[in-house]
C-alpha positions as CSV (number, residue, x, y, z in Angstrom):
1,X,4.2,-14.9,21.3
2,X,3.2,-11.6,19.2
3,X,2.2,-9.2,21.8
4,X,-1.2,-7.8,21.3
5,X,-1.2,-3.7,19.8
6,X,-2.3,-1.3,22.1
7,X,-5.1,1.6,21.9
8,X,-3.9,4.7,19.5
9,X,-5.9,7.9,20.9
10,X,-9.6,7.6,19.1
11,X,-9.2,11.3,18.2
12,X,-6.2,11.3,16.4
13,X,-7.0,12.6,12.6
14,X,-6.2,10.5,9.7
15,X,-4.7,12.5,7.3
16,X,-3.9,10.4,3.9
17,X,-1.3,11.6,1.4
18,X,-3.0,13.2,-2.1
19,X,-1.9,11.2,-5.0
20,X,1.7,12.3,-6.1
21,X,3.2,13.2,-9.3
22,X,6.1,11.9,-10.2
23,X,8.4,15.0,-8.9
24,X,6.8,14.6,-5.5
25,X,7.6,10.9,-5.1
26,X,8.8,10.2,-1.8
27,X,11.8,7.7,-1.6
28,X,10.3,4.1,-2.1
29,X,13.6,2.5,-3.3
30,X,12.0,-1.7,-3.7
31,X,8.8,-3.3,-3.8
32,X,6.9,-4.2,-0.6
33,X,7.9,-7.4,0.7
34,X,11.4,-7.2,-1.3
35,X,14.3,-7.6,1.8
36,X,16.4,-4.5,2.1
37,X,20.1,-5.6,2.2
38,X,21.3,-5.6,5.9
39,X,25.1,-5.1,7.0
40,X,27.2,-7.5,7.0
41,X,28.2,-8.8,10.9
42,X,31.4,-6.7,10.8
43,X,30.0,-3.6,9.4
44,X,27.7,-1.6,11.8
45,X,24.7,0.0,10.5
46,X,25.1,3.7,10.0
47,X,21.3,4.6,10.1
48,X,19.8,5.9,13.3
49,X,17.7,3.3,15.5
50,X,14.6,4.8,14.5
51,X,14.9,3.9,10.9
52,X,16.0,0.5,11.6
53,X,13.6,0.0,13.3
54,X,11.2,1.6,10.5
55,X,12.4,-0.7,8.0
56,X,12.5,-3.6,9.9
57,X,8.9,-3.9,10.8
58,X,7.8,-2.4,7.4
59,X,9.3,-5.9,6.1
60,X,8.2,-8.4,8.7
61,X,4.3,-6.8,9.1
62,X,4.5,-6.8,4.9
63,X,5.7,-10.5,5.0
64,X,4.4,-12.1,8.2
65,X,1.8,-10.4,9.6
66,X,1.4,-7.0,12.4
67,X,-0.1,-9.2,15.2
68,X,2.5,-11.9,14.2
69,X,4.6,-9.8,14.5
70,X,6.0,-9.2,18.1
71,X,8.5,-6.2,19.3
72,X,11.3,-8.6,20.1
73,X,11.3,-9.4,16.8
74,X,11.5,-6.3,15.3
75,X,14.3,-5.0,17.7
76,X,16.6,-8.5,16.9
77,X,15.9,-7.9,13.2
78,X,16.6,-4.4,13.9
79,X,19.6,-4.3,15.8
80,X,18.5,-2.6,18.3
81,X,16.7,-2.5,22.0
82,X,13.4,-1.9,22.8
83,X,14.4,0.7,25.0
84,X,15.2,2.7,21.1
85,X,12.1,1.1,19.9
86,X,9.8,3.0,22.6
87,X,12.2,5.9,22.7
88,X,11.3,6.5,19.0
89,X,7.8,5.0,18.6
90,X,6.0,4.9,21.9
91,X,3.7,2.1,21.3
92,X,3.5,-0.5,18.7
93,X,0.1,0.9,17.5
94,X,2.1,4.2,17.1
95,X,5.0,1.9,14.8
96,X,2.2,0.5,13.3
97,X,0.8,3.9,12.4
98,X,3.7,5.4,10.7
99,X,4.5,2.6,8.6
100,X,0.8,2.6,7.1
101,X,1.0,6.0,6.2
102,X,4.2,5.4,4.7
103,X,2.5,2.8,2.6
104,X,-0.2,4.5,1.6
105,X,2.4,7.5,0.9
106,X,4.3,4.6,-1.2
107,X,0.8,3.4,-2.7
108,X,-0.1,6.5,-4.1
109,X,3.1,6.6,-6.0
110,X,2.3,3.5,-7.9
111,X,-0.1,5.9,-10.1
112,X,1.7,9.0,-10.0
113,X,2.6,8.2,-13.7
114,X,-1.1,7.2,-14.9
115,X,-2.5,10.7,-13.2
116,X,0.5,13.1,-15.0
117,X,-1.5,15.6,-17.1
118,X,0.3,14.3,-20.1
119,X,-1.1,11.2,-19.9
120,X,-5.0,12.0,-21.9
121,X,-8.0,11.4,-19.7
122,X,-9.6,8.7,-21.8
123,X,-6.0,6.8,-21.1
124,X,-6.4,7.3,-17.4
125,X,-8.5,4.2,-16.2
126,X,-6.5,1.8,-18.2
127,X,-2.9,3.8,-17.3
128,X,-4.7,3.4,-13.8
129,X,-4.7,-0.5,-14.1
130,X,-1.6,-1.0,-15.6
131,X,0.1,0.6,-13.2
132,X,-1.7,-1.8,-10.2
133,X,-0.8,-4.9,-12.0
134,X,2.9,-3.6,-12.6
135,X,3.0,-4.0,-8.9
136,X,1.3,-7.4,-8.8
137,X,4.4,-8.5,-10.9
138,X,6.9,-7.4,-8.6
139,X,8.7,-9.4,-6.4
140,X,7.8,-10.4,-3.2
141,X,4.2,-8.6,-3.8
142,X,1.6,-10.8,-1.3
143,X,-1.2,-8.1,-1.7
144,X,-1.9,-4.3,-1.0
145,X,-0.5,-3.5,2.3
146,X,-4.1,-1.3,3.5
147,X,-5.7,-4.3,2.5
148,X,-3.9,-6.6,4.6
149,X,-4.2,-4.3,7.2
150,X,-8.1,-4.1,7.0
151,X,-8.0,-7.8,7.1
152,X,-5.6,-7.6,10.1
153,X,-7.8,-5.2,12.0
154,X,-11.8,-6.0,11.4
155,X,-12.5,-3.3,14.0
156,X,-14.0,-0.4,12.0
157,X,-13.3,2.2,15.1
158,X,-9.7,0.4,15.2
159,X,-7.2,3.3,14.5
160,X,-5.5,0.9,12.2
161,X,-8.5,0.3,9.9
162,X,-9.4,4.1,10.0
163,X,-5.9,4.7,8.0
164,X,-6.8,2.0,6.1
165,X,-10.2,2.8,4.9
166,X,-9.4,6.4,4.3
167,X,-7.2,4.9,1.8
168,X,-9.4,2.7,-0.1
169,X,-12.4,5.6,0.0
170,X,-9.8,8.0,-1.3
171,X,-8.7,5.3,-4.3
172,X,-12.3,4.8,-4.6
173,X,-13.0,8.4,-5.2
174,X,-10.1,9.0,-7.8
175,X,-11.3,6.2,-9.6
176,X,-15.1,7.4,-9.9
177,X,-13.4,10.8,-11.1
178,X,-10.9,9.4,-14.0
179,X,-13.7,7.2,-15.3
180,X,-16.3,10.3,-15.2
181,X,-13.8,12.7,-16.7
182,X,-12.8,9.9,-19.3
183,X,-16.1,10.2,-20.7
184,X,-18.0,6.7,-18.8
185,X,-19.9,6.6,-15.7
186,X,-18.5,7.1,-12.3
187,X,-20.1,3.6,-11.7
188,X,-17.3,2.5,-13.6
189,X,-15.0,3.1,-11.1
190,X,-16.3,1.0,-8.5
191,X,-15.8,-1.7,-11.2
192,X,-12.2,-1.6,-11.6
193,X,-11.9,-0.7,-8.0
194,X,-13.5,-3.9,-7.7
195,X,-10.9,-5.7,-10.3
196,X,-8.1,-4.4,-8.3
197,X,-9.4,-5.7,-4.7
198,X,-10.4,-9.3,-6.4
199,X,-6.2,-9.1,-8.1
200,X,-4.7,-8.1,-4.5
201,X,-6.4,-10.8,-2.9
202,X,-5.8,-13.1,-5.7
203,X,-1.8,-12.9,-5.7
204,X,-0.8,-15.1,-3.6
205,X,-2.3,-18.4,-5.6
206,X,-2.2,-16.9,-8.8
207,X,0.8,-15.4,-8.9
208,X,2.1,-12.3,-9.7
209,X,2.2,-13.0,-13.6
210,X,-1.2,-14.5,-14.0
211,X,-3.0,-12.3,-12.0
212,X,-1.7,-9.1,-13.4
213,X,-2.8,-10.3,-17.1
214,X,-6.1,-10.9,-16.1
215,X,-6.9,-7.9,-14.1
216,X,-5.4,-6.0,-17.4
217,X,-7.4,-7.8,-19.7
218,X,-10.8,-7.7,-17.8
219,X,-10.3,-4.0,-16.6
220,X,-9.3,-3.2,-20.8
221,X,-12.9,-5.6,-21.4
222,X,-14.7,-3.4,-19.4
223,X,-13.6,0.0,-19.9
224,X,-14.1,-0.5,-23.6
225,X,-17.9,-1.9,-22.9
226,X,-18.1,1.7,-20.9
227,X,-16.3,4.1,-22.8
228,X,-18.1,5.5,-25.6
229,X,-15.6,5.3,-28.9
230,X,-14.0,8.7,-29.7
231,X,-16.1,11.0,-32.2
C-alpha cells in the first residue's frame, strides 16, 4: 500500500519559475511520462542516490499516480534505500515538492520559443497553443503534471496544490497579457487557458494526435473571432 504524504511546513513560500527563454532552458532531456533508460544489471549507475531517486519518482508520480505511489517503490525503482531517500529528501511531501517545481520549471519551457521577442505579438497566442499541443503529441504525455497534481491534492491549503495553483494563475496571467498585447481582450486568455485545461484532460481518450488538432484549430477559431485584422 502507497503510504499517505506527510504535512510540508504551511509557511514555506511557493516560489514558481518565470517563463524561460530558450538560453535559460533548464535540462529537460524527454517528454514527461517517456522512461529514462536504466543500467543494464551489470553496469552500476554512476549518478548520485539523490538523482535516482529524483528521476525515479518524477516517472512513476507522472505515470501512476503520487499517492499510488509508495517509497518502497521508488527506492526499488531507484536502486537505492530509503535510508538515501530520507537522507536526501526528508519526507515524501518534501520529494514531492522538488519534482513539481521541476515540472513547472520543465513546463514553462514548453513556451519559451512562443514568448522569444522575435516571435511578433499578434503571433503569440497562437505560437502559445502550438507549442501546448506539441506536447499533447508527445509520447507518453497523460496530461499536465500541475494538473494532475491539483486533481491529486483537492486540498487548497495542501502544500502540493499551493505549487500547483501558483502555476496555473501564473499561465493564466501570461495568457491575459499575450492576448492584450496582441491587440484582443485579456478575456481572451481565459479562453484558451480554458482550451488548454479541456486538451490536458482530454489526452488520455483522445489521444495525443486528435486532441492536439482540435485544441489548434478551435484556439486558431477563436483568436481570429478576437483579434482585430491588421490595418
Amino acid at each position: 500500500m502507497a503510504d499517505a504524504p506527510g504535512k510540508w511546513p504551511s509557511e514555506s513560500p511557493v516560489v514558481l519559475p518565470p517563463d524561460l527563454s530558450p538560453a535559460e532552458q533548464p535540462g529537460t532531456d524527454r517528454p514527461f511520462g517517456e522512461p529514462r533508460p536504466r543500467p543494464s544489471p551489470a553496469t552500476r549507475d554512476p549518478r548520485p542516490a539523490a538523482q535516482r531517486v529524483r528521476d525515479a519518482a518524477k516517472e512513476l508520480f507522472y505515470r501512476q499516480g503520487i499517492r499510488a505511489t509508495g517509497v518502497e517503490e521508488v527506492c526499488r525503482v531507484a536502486g537505492t534505500t530509503k535510508m538515501s531517500l530520507y537522507r536526501a529528501f526528508p519526507s515524501k511531501d518534501a520529494l514531492v515538492e522538488a519534482i513539481l517545481m521541476e515540472d513547472c520549471e520543465a513546463e514553462a519551457c514548453w513556451y519559451a520559443n512562443a514568448l522569444h521577442p522575435s516571435v511578433p505579438a499578434r503571433e503569440r497566442p497562437m505560437a502559445y497553443l502550438t507549442a501546448a499541443a506539441a506536447e499533447l503529441r508527445a509520447p507518453g504525455f497523460r496530461g499536465c503534471p500541475t494538473g494532475l497534481a491539483i486533481v491529486e491534492f483537492p486540498d487548497p491549503e495542501h502544500p502540493a496544490r499551493k505549487v500547483a495553483d501558483a502555476r496555473k494563475h501564473q499561465i493564466r496571467s501570461l495568457l491575459r497579457r499575450i492576448c492584450a498585447e496582441a491587440g484582443g481582450p485579456e478575456c481572451l486568455g481565459d479562453g484558451l487557458l480554458l482550451l488548454m485545461e479541456g486538451a490536458f484532460a482530454a489526452v488520455p481518450y483522445l489521444g495525443g494526435e486528435a486532441t492536439a488538432a482540435a485544441l489548434e484549430e478551435a484556439g486558431r477559431t477563436l483568436i481570429e473571432a478576437a483579434i482585430p485584422p491588421a490595418a
